[in-house]
FIKOL-42143 format. One line per field, with one value per residue (C-alpha): residue in one letter; chain; x, y, z. Coordinates in pm, 1 decimal. Example, Ala and Ser with C-alpha at 12.3 -4.5 7.8 and 13.67 -1.06 7.14 Angstrom:
BEGIN
residu	[A,S]
chaine	[A,A]
east	[1230.0,1367.0]
north	[-450.0,-106.0]
up	[780.0,714.0]
This chain:
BEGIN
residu	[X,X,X,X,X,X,X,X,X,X,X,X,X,X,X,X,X,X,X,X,X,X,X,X,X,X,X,X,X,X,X,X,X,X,X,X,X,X,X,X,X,X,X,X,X,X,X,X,X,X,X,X,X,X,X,X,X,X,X,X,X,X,X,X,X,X,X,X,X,X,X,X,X,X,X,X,X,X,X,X,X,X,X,X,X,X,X,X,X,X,X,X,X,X,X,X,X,X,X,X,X,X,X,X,X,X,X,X,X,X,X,X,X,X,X,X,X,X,X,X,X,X,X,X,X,X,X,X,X,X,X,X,X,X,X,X,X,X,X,X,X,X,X,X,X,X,X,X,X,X,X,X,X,X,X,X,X,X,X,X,X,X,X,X,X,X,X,X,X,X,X,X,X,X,X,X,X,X,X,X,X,X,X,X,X,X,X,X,X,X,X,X,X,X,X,X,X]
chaine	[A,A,A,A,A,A,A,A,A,A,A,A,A,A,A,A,A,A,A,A,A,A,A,A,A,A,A,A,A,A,A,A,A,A,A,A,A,A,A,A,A,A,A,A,A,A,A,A,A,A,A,A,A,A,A,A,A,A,A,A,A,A,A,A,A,A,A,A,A,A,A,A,A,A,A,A,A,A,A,A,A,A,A,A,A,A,A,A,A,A,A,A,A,A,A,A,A,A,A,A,A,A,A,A,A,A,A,A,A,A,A,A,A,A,A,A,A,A,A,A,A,A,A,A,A,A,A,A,A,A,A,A,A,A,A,A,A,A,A,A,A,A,A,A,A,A,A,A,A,A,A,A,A,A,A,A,A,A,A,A,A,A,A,A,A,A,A,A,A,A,A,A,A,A,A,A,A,A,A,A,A,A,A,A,A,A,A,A,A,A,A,A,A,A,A,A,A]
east	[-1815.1,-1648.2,-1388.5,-1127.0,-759.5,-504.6,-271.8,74.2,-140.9,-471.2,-782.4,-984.7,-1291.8,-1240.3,-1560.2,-1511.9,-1742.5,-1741.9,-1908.5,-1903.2,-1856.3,-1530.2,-1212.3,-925.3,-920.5,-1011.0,-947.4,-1014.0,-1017.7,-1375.0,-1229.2,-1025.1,-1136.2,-1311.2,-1165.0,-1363.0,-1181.3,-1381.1,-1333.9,-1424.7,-1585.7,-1323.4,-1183.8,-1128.2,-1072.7,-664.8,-627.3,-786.1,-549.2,-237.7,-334.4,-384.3,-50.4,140.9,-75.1,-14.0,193.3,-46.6,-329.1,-173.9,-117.8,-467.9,-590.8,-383.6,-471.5,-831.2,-787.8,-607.9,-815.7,-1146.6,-1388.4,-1504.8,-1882.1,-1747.9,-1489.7,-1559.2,-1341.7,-1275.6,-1021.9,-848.9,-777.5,-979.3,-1179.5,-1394.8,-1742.5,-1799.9,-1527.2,-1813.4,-2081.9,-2208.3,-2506.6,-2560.2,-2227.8,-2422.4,-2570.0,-2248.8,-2078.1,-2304.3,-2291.4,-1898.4,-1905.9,-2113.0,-1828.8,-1539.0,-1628.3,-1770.8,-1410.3,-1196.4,-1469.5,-1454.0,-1008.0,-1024.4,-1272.3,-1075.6,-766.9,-863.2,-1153.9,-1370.7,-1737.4,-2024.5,-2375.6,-2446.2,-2301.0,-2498.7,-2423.2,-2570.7,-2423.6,-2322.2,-2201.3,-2049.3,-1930.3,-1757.4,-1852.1,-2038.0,-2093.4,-2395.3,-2438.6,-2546.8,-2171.9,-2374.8,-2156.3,-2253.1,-2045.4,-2058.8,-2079.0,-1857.7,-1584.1,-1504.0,-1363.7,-1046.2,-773.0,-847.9,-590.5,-842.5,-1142.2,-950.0,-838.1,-1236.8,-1319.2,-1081.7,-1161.7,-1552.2,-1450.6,-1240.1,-1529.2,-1676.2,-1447.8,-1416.9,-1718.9,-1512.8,-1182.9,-958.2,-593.3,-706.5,-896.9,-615.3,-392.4,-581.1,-648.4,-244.5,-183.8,-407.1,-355.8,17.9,-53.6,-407.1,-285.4,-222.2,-509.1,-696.0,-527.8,-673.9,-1023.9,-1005.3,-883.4,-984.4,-1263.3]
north	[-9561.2,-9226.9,-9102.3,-8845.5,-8801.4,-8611.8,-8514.4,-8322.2,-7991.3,-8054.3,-8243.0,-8460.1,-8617.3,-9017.4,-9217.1,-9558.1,-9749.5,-10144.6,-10350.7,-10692.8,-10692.5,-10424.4,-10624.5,-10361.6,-10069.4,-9701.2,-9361.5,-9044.5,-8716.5,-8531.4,-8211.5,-8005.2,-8214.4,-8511.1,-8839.8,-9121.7,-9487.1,-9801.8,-10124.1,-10510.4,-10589.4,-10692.6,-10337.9,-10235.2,-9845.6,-9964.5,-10080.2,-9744.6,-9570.4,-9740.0,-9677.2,-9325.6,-9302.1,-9465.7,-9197.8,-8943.8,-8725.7,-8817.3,-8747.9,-8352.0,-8302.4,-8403.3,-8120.7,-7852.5,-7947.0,-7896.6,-7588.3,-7415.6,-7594.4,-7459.8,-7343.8,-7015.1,-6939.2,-6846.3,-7165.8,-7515.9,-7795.6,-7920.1,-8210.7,-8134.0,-7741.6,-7452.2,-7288.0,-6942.4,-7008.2,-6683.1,-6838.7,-7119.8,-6891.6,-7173.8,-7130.8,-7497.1,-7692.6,-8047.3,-8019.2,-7860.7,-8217.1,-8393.0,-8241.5,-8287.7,-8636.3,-8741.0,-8619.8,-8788.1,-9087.4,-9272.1,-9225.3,-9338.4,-9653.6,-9675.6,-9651.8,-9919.5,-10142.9,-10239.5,-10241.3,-10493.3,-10641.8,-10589.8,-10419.7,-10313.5,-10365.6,-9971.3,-9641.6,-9450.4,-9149.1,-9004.9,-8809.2,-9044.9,-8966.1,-9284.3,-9517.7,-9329.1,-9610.0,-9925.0,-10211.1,-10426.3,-10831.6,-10753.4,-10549.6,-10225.3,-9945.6,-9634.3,-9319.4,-9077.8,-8708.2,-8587.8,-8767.0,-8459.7,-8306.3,-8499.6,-8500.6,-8743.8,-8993.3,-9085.9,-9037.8,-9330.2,-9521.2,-9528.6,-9635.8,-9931.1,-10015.1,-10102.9,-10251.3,-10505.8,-10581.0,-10748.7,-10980.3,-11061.2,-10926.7,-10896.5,-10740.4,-11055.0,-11054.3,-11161.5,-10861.2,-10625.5,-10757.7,-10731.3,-10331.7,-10253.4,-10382.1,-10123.2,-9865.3,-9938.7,-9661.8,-9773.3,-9720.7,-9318.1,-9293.0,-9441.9,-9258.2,-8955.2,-9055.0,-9098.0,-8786.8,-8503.5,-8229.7]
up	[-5393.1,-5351.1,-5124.2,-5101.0,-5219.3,-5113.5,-5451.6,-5329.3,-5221.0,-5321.7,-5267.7,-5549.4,-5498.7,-5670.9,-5819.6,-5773.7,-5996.0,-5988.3,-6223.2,-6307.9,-6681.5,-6696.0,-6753.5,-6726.1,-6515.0,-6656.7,-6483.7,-6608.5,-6454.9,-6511.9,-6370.9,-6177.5,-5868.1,-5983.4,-6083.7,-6238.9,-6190.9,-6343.8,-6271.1,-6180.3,-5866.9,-5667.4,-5732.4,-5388.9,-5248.0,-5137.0,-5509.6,-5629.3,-5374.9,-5485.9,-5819.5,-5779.4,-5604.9,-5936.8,-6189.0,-5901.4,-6214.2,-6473.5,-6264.9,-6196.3,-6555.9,-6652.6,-6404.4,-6558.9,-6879.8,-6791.2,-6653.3,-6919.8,-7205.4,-7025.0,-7284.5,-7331.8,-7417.7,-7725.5,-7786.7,-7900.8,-7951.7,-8281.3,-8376.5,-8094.6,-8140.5,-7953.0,-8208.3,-8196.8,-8329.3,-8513.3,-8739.0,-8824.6,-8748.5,-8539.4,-8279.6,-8205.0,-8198.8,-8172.0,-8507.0,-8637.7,-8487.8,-8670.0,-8989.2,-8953.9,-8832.9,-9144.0,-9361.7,-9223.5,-9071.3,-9442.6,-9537.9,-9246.3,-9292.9,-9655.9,-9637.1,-9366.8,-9443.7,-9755.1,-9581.4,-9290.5,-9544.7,-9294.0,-9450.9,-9184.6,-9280.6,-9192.7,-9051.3,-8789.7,-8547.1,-8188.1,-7964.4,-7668.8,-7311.9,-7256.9,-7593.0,-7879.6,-8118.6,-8094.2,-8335.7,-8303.2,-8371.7,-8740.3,-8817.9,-8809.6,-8697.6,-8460.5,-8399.2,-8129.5,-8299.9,-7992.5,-8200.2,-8367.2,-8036.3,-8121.1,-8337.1,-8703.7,-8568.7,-8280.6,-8486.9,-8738.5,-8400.9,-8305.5,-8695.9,-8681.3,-8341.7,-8454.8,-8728.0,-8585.3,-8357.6,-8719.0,-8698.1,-8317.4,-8088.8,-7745.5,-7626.1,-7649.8,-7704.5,-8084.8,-8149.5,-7958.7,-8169.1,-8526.7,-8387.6,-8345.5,-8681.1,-8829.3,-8566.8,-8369.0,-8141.2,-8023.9,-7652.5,-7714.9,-7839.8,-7575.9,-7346.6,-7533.2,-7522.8,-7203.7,-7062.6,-7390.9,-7281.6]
């Protein structure tokens, strides 16, 4: 469903998306006039209204974050800084994500698998438009390559967040609460995943 929303002087266009597995509500602003909100099915457009009302702020800070983080041709985002990419000499930043990803993300796993005694069965990565890490019913792990986009404490957040999925495969208050005692500041970081370029 989509409709639109008046914010103080401008207009945003809001994506409503219901479905019947989500269990909390998401919203994320895609751009300067698009907002995404996901949630259960009996999500309706008055609860996406009020909501919008009570991020109203949020919402307006997102925006001008976009615009004044908007990438140049030139510019590509890595862990969470601007960077020119004649200073790489990079022509295809995908592969260069890739290359990256490979070289952090067997540490973070290696550092926290001993710490939370948690050990996946294998590491894999793909560039992913809509999970930044998965793990599957065998305890294999799979990272997005986009991860490197953001700043290492989200990239670690993402890490412990699949690996506590070993140990409990849903989002119940056990697993939450295994995730904040490796990571206390899960929530900030979600909050960064769900609104980084």
């Amino acid at each position: 469903m989509n409709f639109e929303y008046k914010l103080e002087s401008i207009s945003i266009n809001v994506k409503l998306e219901n479905k019947r597995h989500v269990k909390h509500c998401y919203l994320r602003v895609l751009s300067s006039d698009l907002v995404q909100i996901k949630a259960n099915i009996y999500f309706s457009q008055e609860d996406a209204k009020k909501l919008l009302q009570k991020k109203e702020s949020w919402i307006l800070e997102q925006i001008k974050r976009l615009e004044k983080n908007a990438l140049k041709e030139d510019e590509f985002l890595y862990f969470g800084k601007i960077q020119k990419k004649e200073l790489y000499n990079i022509k295809d930043v995908d592969k260069f994500y890739k290359t990256q990803i490979q070289e952090y993300i067997p540490y973070l796993v290696d550092k926290h698998s001993k710490l939370m005694r948690l050990y996946p069965t294998s590491i894999k990565y793909r560039k992913n438009k809509n999970t930044w890490g998965s793990c599957n019913h065998k305890n294999g792990l799979n990272f997005n390559t986009l991860l490197c986009k953001f700043p290492l404490e989200v990239m670690e957040y993402v890490v412990i967040h699949e690996l506590a999925h070993i140990k409990h495969k849903n989002h119940s208050r056990k697993f939450w609460d295994l995730v904040e005692l490796y990571c206390p500041n899960y929530k900030k970081a979600e909050e960064t995943l769900r609104s980084f370029l």
